[in-house]
ZARO-170797 format. One record per atom (N, C-alpha, C): residue number from 1; residue in three letters; atom name; x, z, y; chain. Coordinates in steps of 0.02 Angstrom, whole numbers, padded with zeros to 5 digits, always signed. Example, Ala and Ser with C-alpha at 12.3 -4.5 7.8 and 13.67 -1.06 7.14 Angstrom:
// ZARO-170797
k:1&r:ALA&a:N&px:+00660&pz:+00390&py:-00284&c:A
k:1&r:ALA&a:CA&px:+00615&pz:+00390&py:-00225&c:A
k:1&r:ALA&a:C&px:+00660&pz:+00390&py:-00165&c:A
k:2&r:SER&a:N&px:+00642&pz:+00354&py:-00112&c:A
k:2&r:SER&a:CA&px:+00684&pz:+00357&py:-00053&c:A
k:2&r:SER&a:C&px:+00645&pz:+00394&py:+00002&c:A
//
This chain:
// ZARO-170797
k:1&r:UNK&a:N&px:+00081&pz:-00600&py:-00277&c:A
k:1&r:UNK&a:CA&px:+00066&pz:-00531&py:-00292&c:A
k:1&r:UNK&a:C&px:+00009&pz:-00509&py:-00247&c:A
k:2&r:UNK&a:N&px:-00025&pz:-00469&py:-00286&c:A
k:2&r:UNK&a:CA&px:-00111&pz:-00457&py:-00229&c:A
k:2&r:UNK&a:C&px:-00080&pz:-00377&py:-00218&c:A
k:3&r:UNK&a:N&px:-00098&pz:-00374&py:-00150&c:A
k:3&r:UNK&a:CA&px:-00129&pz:-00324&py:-00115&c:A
k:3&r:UNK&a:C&px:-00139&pz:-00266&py:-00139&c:A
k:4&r:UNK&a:N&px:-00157&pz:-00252&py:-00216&c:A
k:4&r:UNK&a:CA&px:-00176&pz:-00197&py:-00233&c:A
k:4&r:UNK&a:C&px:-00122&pz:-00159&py:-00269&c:A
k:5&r:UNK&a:N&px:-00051&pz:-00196&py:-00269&c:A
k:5&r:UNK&a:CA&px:+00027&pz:-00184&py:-00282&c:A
k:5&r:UNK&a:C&px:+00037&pz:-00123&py:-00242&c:A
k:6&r:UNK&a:N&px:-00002&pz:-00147&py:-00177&c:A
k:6&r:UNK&a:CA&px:+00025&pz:-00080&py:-00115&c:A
k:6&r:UNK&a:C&px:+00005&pz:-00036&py:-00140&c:A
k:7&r:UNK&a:N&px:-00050&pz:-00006&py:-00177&c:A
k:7&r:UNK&a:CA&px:-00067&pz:+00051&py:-00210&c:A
k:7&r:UNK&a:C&px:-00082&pz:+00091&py:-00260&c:A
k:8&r:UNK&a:N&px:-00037&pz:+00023&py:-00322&c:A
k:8&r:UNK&a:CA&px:-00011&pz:+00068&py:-00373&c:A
k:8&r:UNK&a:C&px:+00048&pz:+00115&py:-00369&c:A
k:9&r:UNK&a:N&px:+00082&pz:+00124&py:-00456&c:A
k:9&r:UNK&a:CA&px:+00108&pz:+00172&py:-00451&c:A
k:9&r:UNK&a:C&px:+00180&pz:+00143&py:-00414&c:A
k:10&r:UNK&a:N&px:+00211&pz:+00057&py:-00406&c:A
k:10&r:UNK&a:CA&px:+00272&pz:+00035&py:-00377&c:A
k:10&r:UNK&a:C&px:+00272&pz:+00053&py:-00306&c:A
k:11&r:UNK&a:N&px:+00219&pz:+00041&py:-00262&c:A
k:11&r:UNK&a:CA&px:+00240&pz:+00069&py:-00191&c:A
k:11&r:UNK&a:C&px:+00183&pz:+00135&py:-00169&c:A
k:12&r:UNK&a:N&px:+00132&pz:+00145&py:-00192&c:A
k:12&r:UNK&a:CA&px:+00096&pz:+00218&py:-00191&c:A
k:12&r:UNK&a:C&px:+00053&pz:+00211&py:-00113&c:A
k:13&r:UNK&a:N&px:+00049&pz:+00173&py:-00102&c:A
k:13&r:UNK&a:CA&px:+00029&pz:+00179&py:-00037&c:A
k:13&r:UNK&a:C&px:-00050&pz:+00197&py:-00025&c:A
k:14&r:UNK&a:N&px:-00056&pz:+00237&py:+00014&c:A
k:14&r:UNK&a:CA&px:-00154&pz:+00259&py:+00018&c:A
k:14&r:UNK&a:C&px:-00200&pz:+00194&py:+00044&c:A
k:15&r:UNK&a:N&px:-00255&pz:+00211&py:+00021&c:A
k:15&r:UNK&a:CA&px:-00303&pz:+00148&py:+00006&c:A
k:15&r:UNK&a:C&px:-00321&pz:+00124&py:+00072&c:A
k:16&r:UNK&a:N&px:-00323&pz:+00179&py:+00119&c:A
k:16&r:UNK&a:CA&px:-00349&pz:+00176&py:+00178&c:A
k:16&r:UNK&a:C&px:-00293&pz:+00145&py:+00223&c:A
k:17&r:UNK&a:N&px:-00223&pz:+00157&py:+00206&c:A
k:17&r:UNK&a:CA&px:-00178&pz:+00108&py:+00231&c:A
k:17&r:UNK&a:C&px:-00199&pz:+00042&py:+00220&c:A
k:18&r:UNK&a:N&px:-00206&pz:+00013&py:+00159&c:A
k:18&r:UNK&a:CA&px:-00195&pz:-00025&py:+00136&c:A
k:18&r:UNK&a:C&px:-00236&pz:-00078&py:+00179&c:A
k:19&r:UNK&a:N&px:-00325&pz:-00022&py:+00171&c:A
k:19&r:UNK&a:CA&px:-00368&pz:-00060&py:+00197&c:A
k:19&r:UNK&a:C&px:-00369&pz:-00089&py:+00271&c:A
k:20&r:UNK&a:N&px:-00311&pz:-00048&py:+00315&c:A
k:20&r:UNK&a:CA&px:-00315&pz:-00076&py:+00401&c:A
k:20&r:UNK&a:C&px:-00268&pz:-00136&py:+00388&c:A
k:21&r:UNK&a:N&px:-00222&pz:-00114&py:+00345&c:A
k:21&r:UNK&a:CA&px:-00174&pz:-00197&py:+00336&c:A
k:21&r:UNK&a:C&px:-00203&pz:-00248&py:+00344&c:A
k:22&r:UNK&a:N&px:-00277&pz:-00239&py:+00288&c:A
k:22&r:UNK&a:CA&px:-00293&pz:-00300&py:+00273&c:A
k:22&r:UNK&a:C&px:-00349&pz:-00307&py:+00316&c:A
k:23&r:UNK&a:N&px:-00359&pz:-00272&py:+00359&c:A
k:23&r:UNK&a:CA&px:-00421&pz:-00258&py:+00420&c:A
k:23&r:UNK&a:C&px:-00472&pz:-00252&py:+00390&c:A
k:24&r:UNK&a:N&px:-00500&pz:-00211&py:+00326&c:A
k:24&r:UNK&a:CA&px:-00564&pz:-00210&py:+00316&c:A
k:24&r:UNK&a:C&px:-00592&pz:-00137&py:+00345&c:A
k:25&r:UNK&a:N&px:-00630&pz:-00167&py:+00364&c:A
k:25&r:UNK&a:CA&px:-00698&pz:-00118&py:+00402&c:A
k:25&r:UNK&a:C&px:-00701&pz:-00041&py:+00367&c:A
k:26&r:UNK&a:N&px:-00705&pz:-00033&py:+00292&c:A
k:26&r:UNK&a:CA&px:-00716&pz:+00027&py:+00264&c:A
k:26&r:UNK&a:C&px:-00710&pz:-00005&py:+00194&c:A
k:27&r:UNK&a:N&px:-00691&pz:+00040&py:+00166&c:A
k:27&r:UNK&a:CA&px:-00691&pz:+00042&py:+00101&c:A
k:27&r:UNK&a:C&px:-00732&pz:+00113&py:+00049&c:A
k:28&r:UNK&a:N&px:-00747&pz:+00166&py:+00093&c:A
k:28&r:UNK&a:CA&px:-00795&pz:+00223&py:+00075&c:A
k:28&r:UNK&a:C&px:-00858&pz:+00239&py:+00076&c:A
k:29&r:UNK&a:N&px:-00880&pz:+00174&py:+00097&c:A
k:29&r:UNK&a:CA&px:-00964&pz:+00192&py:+00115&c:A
k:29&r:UNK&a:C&px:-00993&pz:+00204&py:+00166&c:A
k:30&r:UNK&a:N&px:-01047&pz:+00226&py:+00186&c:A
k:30&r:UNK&a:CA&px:-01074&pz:+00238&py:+00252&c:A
k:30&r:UNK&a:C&px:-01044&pz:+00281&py:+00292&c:A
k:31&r:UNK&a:N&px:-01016&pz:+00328&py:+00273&c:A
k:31&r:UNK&a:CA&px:-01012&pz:+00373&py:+00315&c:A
k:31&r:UNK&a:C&px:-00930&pz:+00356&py:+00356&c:A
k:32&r:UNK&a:N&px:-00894&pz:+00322&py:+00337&c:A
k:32&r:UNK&a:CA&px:-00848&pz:+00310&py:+00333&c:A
k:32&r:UNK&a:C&px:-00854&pz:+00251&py:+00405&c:A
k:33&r:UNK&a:N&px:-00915&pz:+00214&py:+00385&c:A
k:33&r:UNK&a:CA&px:-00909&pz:+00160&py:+00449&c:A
k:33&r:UNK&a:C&px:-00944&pz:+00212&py:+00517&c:A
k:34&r:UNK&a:N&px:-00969&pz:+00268&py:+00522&c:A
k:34&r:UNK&a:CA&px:-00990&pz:+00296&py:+00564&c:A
k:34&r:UNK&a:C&px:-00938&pz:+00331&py:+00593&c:A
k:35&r:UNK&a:N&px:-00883&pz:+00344&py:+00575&c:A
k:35&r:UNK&a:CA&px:-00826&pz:+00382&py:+00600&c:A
k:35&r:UNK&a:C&px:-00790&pz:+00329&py:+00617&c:A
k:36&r:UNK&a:N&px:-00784&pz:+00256&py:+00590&c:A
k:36&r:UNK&a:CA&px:-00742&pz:+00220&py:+00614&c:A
k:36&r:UNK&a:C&px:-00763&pz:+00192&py:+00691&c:A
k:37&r:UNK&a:N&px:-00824&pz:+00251&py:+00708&c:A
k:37&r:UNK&a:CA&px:-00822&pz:+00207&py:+00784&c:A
k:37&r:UNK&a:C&px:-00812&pz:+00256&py:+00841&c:A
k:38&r:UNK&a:N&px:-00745&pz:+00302&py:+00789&c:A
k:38&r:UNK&a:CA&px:-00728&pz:+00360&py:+00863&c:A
k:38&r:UNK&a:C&px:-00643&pz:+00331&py:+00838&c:A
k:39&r:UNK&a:N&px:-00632&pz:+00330&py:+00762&c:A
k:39&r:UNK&a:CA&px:-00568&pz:+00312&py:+00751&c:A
k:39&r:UNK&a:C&px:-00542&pz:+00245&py:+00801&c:A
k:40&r:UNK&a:N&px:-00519&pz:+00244&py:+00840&c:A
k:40&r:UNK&a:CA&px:-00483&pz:+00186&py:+00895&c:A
k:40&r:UNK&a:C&px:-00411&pz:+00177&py:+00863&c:A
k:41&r:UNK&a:N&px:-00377&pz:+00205&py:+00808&c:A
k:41&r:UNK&a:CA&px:-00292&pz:+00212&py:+00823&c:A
k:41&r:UNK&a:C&px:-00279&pz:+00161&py:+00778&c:A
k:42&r:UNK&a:N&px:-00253&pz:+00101&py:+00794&c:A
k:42&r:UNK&a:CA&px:-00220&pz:+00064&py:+00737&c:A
k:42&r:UNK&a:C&px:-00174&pz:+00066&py:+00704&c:A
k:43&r:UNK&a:N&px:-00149&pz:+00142&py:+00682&c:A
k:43&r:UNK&a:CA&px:-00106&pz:+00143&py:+00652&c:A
k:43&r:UNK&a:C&px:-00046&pz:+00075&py:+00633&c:A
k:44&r:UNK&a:N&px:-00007&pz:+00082&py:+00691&c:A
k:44&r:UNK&a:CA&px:+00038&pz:+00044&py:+00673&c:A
k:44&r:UNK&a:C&px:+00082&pz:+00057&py:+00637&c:A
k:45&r:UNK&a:N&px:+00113&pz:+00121&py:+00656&c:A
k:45&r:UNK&a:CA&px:+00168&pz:+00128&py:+00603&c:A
k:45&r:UNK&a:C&px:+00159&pz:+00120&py:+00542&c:A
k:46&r:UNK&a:N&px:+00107&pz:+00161&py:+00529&c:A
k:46&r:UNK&a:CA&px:+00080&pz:+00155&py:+00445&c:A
k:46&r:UNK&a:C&px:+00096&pz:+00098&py:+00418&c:A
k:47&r:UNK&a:N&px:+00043&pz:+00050&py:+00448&c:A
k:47&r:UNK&a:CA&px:+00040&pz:-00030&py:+00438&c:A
k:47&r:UNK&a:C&px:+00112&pz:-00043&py:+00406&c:A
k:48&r:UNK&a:N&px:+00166&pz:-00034&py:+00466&c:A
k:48&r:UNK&a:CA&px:+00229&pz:-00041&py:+00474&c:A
k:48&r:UNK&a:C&px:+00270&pz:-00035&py:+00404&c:A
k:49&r:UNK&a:N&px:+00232&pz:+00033&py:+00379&c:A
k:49&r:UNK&a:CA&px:+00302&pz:+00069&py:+00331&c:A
k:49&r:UNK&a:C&px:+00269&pz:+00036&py:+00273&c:A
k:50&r:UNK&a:N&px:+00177&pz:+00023&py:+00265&c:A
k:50&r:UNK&a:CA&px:+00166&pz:-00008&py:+00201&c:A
k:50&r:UNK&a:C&px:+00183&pz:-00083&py:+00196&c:A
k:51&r:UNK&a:N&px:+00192&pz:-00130&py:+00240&c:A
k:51&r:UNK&a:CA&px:+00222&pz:-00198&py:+00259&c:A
k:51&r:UNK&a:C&px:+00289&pz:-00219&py:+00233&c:A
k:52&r:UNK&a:N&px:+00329&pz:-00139&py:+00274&c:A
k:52&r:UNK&a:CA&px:+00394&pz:-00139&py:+00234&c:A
k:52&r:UNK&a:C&px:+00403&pz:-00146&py:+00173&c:A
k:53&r:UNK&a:N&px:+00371&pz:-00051&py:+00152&c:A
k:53&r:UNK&a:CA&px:+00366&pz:-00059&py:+00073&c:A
k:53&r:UNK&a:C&px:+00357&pz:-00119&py:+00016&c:A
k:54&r:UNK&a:N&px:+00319&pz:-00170&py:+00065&c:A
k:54&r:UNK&a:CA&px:+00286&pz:-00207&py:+00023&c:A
k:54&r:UNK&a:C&px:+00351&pz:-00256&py:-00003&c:A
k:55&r:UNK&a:N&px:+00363&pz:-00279&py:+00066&c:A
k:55&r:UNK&a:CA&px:+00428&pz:-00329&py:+00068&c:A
k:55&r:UNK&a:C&px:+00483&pz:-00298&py:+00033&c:A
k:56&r:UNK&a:N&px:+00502&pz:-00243&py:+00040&c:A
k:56&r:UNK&a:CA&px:+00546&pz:-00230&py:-00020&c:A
k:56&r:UNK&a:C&px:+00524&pz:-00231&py:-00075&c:A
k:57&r:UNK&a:N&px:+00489&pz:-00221&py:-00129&c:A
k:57&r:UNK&a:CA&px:+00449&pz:-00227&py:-00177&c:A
k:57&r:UNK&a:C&px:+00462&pz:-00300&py:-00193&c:A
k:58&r:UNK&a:N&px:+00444&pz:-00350&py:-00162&c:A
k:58&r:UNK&a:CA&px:+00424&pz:-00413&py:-00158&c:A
k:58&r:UNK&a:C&px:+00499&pz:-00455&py:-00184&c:A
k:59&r:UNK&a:N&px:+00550&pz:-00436&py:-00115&c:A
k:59&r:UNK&a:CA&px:+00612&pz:-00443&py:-00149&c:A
k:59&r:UNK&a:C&px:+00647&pz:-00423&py:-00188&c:A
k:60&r:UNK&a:N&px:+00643&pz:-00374&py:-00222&c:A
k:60&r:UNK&a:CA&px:+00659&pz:-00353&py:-00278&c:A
k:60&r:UNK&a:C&px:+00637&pz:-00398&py:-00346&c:A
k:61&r:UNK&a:N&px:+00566&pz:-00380&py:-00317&c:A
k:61&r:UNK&a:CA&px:+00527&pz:-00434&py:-00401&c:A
k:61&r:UNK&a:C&px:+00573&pz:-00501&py:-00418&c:A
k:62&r:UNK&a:N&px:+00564&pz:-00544&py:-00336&c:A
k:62&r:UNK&a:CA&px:+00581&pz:-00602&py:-00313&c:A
k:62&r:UNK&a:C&px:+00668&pz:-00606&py:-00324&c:A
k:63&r:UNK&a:N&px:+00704&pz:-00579&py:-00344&c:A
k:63&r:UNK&a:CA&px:+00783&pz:-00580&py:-00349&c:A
k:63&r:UNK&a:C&px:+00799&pz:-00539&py:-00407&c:A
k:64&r:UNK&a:N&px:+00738&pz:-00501&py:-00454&c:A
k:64&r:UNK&a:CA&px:+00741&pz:-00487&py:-00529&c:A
k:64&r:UNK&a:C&px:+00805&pz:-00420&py:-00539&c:A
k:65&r:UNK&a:N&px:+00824&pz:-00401&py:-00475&c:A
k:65&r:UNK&a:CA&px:+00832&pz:-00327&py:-00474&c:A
k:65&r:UNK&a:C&px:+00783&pz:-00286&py:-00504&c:A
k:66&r:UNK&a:N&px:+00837&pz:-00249&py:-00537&c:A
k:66&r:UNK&a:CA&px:+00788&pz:-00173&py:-00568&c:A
k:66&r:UNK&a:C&px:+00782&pz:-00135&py:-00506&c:A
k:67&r:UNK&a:N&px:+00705&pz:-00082&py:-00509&c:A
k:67&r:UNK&a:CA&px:+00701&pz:-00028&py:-00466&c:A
k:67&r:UNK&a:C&px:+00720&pz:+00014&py:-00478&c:A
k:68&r:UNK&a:N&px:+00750&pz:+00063&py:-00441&c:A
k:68&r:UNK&a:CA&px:+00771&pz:+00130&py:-00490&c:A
k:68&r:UNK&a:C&px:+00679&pz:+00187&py:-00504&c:A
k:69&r:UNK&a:N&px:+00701&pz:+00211&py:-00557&c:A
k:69&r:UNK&a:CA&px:+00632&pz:+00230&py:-00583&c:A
k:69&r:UNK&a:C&px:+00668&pz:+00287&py:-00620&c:A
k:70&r:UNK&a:N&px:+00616&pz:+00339&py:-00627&c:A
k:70&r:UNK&a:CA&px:+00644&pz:+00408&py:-00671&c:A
k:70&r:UNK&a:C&px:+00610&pz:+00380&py:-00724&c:A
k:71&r:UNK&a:N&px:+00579&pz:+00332&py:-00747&c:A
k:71&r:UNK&a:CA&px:+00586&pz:+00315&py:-00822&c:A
k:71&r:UNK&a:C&px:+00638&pz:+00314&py:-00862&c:A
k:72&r:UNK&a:N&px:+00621&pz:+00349&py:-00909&c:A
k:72&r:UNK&a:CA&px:+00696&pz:+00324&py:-00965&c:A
k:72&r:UNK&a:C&px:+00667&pz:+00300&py:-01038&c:A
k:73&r:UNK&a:N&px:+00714&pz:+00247&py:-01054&c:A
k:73&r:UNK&a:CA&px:+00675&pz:+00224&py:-01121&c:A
k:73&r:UNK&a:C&px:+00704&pz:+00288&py:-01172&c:A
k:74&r:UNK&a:N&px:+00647&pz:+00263&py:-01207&c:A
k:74&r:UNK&a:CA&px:+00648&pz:+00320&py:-01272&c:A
k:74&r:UNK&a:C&px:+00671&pz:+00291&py:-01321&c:A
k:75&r:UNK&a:N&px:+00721&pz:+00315&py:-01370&c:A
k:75&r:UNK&a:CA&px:+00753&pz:+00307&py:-01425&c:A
k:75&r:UNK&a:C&px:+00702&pz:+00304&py:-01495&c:A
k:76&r:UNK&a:N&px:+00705&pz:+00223&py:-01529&c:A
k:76&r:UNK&a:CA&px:+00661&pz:+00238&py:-01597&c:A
k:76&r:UNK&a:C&px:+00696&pz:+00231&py:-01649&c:A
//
């Protein structure tokens, strides 16, 4: 499963999380790498809770448990 699981609609996670996970530099453009050189915080927790998220996700898929979801099928 790629990476970009973390930020659909199954775990929702922000892009910018996503992107320190995976340690990339920026994902917004210039201006974005000019602030990243006061930003120092490595958000760990973040990291933490999207890591988690992920791994639950993962085992779920991986052991073919349903998620619970406010989907409901529709009657035809």
């Amino acid at each position: 499963m790629s990476p970009c699981a973390m930020t659909s609609e199954r775990i929702g996670l922000p892009r910018f999380i996503v992107s320190r996970v995976l340690n990339h530099a920026s994902d917004t453009g210039d201006s974005a790498a000019v602030t990243a050189v006061y930003d120092r915080n490595a958000y760990l927790p973040e990291k933490c809770r999207a890591l988690e998220a992920w791994a639950i996700l993962l085992s779920e898929i991986n052991s073919g448990r349903e998620r619970a979801s406010n989907v409901v099928a529709m009657r035809t």
